[in-house]
C-alpha positions as CSV (number, residue, x, y, z in Angstrom):
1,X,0.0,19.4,-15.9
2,X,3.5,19.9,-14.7
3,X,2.7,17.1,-11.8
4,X,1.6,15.0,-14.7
5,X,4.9,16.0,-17.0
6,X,7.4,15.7,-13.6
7,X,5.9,11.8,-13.1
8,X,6.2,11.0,-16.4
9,X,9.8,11.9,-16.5
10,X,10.0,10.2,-13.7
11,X,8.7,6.8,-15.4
12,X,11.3,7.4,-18.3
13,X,14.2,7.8,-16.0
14,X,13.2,4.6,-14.4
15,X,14.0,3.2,-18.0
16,X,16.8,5.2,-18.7
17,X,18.4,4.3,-15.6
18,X,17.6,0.6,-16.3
19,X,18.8,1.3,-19.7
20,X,22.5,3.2,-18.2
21,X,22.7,0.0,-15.2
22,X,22.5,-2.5,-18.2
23,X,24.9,-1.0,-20.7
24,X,27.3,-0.6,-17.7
25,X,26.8,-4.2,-16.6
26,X,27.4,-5.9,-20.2
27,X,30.7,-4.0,-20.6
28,X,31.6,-5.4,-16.8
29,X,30.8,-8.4,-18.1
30,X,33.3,-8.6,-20.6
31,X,36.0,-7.3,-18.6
32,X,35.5,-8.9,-15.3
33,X,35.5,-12.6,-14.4
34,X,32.2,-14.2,-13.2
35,X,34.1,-14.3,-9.4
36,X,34.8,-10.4,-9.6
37,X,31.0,-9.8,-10.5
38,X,30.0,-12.1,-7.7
39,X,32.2,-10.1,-5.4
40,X,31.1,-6.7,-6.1
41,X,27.1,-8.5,-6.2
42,X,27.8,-9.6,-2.4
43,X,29.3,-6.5,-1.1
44,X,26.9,-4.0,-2.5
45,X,23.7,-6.3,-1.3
46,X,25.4,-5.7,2.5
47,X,26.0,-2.1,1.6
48,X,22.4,-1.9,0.3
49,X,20.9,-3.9,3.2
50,X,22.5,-1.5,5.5
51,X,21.1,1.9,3.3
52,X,17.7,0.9,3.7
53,X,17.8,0.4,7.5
54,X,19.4,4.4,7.7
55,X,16.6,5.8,4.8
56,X,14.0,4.2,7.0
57,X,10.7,6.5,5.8
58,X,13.1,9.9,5.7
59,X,11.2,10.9,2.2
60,X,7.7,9.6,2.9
61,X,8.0,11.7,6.3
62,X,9.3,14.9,4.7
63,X,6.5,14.8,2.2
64,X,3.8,14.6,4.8
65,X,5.8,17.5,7.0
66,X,4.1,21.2,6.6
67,X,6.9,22.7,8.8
68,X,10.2,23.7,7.7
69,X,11.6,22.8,11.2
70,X,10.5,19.3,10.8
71,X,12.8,18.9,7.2
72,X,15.5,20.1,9.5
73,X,15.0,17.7,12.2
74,X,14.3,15.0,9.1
75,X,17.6,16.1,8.5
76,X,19.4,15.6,11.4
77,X,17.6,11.8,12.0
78,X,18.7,10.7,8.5
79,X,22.0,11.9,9.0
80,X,22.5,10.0,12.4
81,X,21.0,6.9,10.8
82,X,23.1,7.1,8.1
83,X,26.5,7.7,10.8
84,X,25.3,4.5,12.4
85,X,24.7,1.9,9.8
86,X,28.2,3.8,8.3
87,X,29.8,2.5,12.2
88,X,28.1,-1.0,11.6
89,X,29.7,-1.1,8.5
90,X,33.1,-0.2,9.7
91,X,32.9,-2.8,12.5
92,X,31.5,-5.4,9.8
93,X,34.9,-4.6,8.0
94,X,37.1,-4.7,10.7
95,X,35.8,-8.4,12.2
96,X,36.0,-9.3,8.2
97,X,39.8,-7.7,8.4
98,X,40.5,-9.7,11.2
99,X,39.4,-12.9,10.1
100,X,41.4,-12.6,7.1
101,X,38.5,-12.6,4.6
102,X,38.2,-9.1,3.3
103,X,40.1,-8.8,-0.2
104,X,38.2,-7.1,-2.9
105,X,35.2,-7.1,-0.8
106,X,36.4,-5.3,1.9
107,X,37.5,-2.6,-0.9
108,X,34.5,-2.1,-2.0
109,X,32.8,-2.1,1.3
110,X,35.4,0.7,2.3
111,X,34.1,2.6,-0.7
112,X,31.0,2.4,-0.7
113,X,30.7,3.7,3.2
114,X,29.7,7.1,1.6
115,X,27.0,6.0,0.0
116,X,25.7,4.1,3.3
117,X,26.2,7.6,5.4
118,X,25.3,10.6,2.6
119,X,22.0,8.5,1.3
120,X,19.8,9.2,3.8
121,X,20.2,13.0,3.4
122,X,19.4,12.4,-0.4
123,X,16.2,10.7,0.2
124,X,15.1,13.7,2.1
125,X,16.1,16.2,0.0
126,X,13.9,14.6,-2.7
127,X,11.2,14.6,0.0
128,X,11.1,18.1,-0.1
129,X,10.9,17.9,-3.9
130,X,7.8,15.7,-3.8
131,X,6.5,17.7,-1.6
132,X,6.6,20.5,-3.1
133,X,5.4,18.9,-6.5
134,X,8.8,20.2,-8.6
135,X,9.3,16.0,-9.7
136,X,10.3,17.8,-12.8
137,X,13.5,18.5,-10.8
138,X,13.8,15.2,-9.6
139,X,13.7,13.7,-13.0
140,X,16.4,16.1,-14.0
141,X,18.8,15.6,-11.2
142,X,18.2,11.6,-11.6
143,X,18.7,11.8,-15.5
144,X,22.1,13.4,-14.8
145,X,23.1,10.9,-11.7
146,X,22.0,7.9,-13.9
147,X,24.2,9.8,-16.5
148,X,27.2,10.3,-14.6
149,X,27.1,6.6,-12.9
150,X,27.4,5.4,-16.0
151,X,30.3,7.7,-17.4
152,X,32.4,7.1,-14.4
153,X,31.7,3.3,-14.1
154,X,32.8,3.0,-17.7
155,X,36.0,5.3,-17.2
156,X,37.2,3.3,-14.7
157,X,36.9,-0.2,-16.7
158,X,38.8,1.6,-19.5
159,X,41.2,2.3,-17.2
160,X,41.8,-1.1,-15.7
161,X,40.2,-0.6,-12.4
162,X,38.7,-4.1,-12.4
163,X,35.4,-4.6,-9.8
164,X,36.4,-1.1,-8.3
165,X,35.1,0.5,-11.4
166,X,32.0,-0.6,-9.9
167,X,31.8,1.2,-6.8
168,X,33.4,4.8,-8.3
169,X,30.2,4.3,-10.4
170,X,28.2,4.1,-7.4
171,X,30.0,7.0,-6.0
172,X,29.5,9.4,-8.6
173,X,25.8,8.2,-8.6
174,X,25.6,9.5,-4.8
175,X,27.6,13.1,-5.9
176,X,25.5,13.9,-8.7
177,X,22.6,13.1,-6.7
178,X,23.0,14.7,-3.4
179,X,24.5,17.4,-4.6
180,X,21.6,18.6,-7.4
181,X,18.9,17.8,-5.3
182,X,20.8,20.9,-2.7
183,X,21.1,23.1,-5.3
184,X,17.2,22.5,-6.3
185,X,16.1,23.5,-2.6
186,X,19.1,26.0,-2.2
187,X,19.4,24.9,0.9
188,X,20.8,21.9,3.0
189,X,20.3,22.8,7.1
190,X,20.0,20.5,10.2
191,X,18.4,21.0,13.6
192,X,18.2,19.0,16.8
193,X,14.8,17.8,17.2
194,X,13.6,17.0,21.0
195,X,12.2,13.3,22.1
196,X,8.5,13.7,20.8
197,X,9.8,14.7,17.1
198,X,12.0,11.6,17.5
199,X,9.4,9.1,18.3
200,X,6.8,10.5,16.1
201,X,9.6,9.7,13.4
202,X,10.4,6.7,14.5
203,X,6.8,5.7,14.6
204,X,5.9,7.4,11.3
205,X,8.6,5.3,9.6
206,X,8.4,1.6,11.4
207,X,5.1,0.3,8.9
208,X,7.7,2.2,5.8
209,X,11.1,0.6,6.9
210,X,9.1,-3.0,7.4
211,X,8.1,-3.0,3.9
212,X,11.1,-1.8,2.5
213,X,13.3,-4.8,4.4
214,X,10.8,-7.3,3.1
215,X,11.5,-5.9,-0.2
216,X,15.6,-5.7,0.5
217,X,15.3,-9.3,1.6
218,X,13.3,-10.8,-1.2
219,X,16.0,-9.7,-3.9
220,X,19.2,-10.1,-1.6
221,X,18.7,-12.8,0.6
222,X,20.0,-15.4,-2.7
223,X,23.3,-13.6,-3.6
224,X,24.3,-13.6,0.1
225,X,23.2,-17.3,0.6
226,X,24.4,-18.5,-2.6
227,X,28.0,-16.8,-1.4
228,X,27.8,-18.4,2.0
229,X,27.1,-22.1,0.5
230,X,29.0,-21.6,-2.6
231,X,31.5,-19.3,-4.2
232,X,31.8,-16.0,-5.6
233,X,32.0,-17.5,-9.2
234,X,28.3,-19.2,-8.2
235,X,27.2,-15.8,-7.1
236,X,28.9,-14.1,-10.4
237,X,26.4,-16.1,-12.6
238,X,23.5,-15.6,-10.8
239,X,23.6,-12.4,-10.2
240,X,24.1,-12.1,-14.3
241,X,20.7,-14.1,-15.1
242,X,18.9,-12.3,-12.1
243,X,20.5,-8.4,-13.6
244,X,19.1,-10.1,-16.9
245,X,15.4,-10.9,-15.5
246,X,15.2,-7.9,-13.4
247,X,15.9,-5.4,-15.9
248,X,13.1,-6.3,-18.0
249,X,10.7,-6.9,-15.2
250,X,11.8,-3.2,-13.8
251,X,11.4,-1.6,-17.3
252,X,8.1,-3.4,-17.3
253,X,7.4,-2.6,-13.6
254,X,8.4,1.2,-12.8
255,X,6.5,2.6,-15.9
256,X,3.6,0.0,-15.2
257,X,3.6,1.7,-11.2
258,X,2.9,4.9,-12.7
259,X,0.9,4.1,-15.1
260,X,-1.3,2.4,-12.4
261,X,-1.7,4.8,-10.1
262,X,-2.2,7.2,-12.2
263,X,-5.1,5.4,-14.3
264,X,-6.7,3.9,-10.9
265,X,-6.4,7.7,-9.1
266,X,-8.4,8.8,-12.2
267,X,-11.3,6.0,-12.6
268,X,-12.0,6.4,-8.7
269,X,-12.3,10.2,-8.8
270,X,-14.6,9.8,-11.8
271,X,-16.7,6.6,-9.9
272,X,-17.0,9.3,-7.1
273,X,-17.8,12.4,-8.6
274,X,-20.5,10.6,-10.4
275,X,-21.9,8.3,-7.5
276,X,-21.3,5.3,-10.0
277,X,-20.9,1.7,-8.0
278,X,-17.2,1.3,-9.2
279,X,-17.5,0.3,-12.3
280,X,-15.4,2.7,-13.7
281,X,-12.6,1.7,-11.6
282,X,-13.3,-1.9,-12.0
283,X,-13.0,-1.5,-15.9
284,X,-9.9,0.4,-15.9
285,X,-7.9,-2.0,-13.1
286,X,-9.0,-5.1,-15.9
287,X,-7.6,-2.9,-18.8
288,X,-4.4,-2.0,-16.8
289,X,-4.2,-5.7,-16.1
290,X,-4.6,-6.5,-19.4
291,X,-1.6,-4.1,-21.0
292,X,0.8,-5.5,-18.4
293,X,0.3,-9.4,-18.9
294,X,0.1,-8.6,-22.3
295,X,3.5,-6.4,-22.5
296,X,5.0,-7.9,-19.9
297,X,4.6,-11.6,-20.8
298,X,5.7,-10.9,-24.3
299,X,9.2,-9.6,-23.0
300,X,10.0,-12.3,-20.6
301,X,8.9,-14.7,-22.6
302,X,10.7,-14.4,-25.6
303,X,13.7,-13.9,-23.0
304,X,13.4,-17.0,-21.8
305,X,13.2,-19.0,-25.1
306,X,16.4,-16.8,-26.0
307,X,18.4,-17.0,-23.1
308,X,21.5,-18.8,-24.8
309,X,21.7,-16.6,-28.0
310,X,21.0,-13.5,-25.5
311,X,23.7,-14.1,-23.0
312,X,25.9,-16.0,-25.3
313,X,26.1,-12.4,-27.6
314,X,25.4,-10.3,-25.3
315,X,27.9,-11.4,-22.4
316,X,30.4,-13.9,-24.0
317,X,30.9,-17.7,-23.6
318,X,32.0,-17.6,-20.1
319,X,28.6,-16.4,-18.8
320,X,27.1,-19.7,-20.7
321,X,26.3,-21.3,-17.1
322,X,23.9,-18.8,-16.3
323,X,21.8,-19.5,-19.7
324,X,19.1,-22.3,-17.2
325,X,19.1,-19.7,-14.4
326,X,17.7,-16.9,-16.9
327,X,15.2,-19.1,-18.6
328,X,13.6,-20.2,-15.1
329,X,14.0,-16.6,-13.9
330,X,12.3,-14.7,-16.4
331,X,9.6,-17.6,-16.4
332,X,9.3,-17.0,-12.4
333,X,8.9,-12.9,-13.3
334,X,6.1,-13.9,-15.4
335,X,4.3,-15.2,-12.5
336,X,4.5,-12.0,-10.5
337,X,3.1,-9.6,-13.2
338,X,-0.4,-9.7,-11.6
339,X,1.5,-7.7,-8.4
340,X,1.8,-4.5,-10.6
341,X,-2.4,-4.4,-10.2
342,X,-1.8,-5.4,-6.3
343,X,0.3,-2.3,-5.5
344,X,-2.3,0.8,-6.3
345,X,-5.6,-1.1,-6.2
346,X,-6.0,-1.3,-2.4
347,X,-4.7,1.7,-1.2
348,X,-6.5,3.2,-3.8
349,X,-10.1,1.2,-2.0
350,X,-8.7,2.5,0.9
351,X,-7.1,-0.7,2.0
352,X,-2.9,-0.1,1.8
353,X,-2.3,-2.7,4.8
354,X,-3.7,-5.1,2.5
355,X,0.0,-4.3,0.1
356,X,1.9,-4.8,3.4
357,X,0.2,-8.4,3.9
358,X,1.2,-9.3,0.5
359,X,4.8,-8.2,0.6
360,X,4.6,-10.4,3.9
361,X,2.9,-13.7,2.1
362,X,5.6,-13.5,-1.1
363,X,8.4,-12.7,0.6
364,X,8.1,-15.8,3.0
365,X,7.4,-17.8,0.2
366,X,10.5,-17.0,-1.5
367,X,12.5,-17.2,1.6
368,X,11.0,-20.7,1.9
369,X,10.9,-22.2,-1.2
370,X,14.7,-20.5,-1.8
371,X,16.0,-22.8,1.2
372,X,14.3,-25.6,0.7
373,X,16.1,-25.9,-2.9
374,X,19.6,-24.2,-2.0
375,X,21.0,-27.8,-1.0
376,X,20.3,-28.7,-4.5
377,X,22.5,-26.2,-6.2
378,X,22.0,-22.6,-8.2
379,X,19.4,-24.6,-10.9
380,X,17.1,-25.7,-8.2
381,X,17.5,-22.0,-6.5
382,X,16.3,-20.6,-10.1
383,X,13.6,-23.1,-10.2
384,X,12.3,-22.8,-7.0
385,X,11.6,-19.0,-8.0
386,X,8.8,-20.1,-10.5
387,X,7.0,-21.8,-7.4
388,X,7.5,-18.8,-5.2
389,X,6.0,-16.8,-8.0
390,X,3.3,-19.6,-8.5
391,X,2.1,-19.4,-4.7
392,X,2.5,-15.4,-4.6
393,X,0.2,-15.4,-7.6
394,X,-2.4,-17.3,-6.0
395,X,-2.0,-15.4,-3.1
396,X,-2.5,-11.8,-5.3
397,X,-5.8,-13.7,-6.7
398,X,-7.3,-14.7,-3.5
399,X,-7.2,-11.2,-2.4
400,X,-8.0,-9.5,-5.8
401,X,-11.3,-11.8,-5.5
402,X,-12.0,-11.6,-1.8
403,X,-11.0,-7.9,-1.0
404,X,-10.9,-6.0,-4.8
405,X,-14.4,-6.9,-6.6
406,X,-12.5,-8.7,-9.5
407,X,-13.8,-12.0,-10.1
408,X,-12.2,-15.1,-11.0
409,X,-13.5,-15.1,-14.7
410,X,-12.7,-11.7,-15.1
411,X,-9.2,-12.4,-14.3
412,X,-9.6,-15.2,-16.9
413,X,-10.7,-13.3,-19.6
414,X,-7.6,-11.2,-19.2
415,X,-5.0,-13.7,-18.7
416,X,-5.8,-16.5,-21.4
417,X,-4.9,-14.6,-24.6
418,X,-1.6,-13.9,-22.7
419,X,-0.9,-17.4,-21.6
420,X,-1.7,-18.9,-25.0
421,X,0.8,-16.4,-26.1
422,X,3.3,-17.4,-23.8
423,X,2.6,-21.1,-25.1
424,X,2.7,-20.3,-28.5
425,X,6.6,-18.5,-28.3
426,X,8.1,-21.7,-26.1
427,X,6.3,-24.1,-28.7
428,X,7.9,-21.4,-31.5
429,X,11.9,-21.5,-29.7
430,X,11.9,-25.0,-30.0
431,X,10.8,-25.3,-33.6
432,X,13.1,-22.6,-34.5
433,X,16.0,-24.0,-32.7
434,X,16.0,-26.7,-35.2
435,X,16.6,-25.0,-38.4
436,X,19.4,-25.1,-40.3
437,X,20.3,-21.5,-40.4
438,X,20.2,-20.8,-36.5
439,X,22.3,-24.4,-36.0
440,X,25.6,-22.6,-37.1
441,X,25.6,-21.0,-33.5
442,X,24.9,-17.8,-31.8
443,X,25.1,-14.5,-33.6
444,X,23.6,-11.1,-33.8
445,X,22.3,-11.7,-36.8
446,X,20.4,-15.0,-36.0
447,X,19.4,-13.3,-32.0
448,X,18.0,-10.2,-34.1
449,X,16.1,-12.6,-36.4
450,X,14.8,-14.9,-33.6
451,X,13.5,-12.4,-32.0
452,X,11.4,-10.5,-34.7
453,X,10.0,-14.2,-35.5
454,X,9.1,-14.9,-32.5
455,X,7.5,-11.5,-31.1
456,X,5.3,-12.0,-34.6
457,X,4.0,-15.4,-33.0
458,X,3.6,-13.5,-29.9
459,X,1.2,-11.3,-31.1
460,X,-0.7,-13.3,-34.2
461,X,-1.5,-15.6,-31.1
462,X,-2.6,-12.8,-28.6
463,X,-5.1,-11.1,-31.5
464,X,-6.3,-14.6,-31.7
465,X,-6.8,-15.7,-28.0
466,X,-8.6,-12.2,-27.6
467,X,-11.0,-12.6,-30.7
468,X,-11.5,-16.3,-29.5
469,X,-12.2,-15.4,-25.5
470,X,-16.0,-14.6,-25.1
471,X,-15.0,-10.7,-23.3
472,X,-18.3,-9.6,-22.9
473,X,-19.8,-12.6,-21.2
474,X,-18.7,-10.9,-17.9
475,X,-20.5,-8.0,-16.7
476,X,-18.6,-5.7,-14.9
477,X,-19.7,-5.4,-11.3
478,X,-19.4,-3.2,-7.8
479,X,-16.2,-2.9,-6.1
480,X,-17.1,-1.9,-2.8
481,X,-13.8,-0.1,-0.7
């Protein structure tokens, strides 16, 4: 039960935090140009890029460690990775320095090298949290850090610090962080491990680190490309439609990760303690399915029909650019909610390289499909998300069918209520985009009304596609693992 308590807090800070990063973000967007966003967007994706090469697999390792000599030696390793992305970062500075490029991103950069050296430690100190089972601290100390990012990002706006605000938010994010996760274990201690502890490390952490860089890649790769071919004012915008998209597709996505894992884990165990055929399991991956298109699709899609009321009230005029981007982008995220059944399903059938081949498949399709349009400009970058998110849906499917059990006309049954949905809302926008009492312009007033019409056309249409699609016409059948 306190497992079961410690995750679910964990789930809700997931939100919260989305919940802090996006109140912090509207009020920088208010106060800082579309250039200074596009700044701080393209020095914190190298500082990120750069963390996840020195956290490697720190946590997943400490977890899986029964020694306390091992955390220390965990210790040690993440500390040294951290020192020497910290010295690639300071060299990354300097050639920048001496090119005569640096400016506000260099300041940041120089900031933000903390974060880049201490983060490493953090991951393993939760580690030892996880392992240990106390996620009830975890969710504590993340509440607080999520807390305090947000207190001293604000501050420093108020206080005129411009795109630096940023970063001090960062920082204190790191402080609060670090700092309560020592005080949880009462203890913070480091010890030289010999050659065989490093390479059983190393080797523990390559399959970890690959994934994680795929995943790095896939959401970073556009803001640094977009600043190489464009500007910083290009990257600004973006960045504002894709903090836009992403927010709803994490609150959609971390509680949905639980949630699946947790269900799945359950419906297994009771398949196997039974000596059922996997129906059980079969059933309950369709339901989960089922609750995420449904939610999931509903949020996006009504984001997407409301981009320019949303970012014109929400962000100002100036962000107005970005109203396409957001529309194709959260159409794009739409595509990809069939992932959040790809991610526990095969490990849980005993097949996790399976996830690792996916991450593979979808992150070369965006890489691909994102150069291909970059010549054409930030629209056609947008755009050319929705056919990454086409093929890596196609791609979740073919392996759902081939390698989970589920059949194609399962998958149907679930998705068409959903998709008529989805219809229904675009075919709704435009209709209610031509009356005379939303023509007088964007307001909260006419955003809040939108909205509630629209999420009632939402869900009048999903009760009907579900009453109208013939569910019990396919029989559940065996997933074998």
């Amino acid at each position: 039960m306190n497992r079961f308590a410690g995750a679910t807090g964990l789930a809700l800070v997931r939100v919260a935090s989305q919940a802090f990063q996006f109140l912090l973000f509207l009020y920088a967007a208010r106060v800082l140009s579309t250039a200074d966003f596009g700044i701080f967007s393209m020095a914190y994706a190298v500082v990120l890029g750069l963390t996840v090469l020195a956290e490697a697999g720190w946590r997943e390792y400490v977890i899986c460690c029964d020694e306390p000599d091992e955390v220390r030696e965990a210790s040690t390793i993440a500390l040294a990775s951290g020192a020497t992305m910290s010295l690639l970062g300071m060299v990354g500075l300097g050639l920048a320095q001496v090119a005569g490029t640096t400016g506000a991103f260099g300041v940041i950069g120089l900031m933000l090298l903390p974060w880049i050296l201490l983060r490493p430690l953090t991951v393993v100190q939760v580690g030892v949290l996880t392992r240990d089972g106390r996620l009830g601290a975890v969710a504590a100390v993340q509440w607080s850090a999520e807390l305090a990012s947000f207190a001293a990002g604000a501050l420093a706006l108020w206080l005129g610090q411009g795109v630096i605000a940023l970063a001090w938010g960062k920082l204190a994010l790191l402080v609060v962080e670090l700092g309560g996760y020592i005080v949880c274990n009462h203890r913070l201690a480091f010890r030289v491990p010999d050659r065989a502890a490093v390479r059983k490390m190393v080797v523990f952490s390559r399959e970890i680190l690959s994934a994680r860089v795929l995943s790095y890649l896939q959401g970073n790769f556009t803001t640094l490309a977009i600043g190489v071919f464009f500007n910083a004012a290009a990257v600004g915008i973006y960045r504002a439609a894709t903090r836009l998209s992403g927010t709803a597709q994490e609150v959609i996505r971390e509680p949905a990760r639980f949630l699946g894992w947790s269900w799945l884990r359950r419906a297994r165990d009771a398949d196997e303690q039974v000596g059922a055929d996997g129906t059980a399991f079969e059933s309950a991956s369709l339901q989960f399915l089922e609750i995420v298109l449904s939610l999931g699709a509903a949020l996006l899609a009504l984001m997407a029909v409301m981009a320019h009321p949303l970012i014109h009230v929400l962000l100002g005029a100036k962000w107005n650019d970005a109203v396409v981007l957001l529309t194709l982008l959260c159409i794009g995220g739409i595509t990809r909610l069939v992932s959040t059944l790809t991610d526990p399903i095969f490990p849980l059938l005993g097949k996790p390289r399976l996830t690792r081949t996916l991450a593979i498949l979808t992150t070369v399709a965006s890489v691909v499909t994102f150069a291909l349009a970059l010549p054409f400009g930030i629209v056609a970058v947008a755009a050319s998300d929705i056919v990454a998110g086409i093929l890596a849906l196609g791609v979740a499917v073919f392996f759902l069918v081939k390698e989970g059990g589920i059949r194609i006309s399962q998958l149907l049954v679930v998705a068409i209520p959903s998709v008529l949905a989805v219809l229904a809302v675009f075919a709704a926008g435009a209709a209610v985009g031509e009356l005379p009492q939303f023509a007088e312009g964007p307001n909260l007033i006419n955003l809040v009304a939108e909205g509630l019409l629209l999420a009632v056309v939402y869900a009048v249409t999903l009760a009907a596609g579900r009453l109208l699609v013939p569910r019990r016409k396919f029989a559940a059948g065996p997933i074998t693992a």
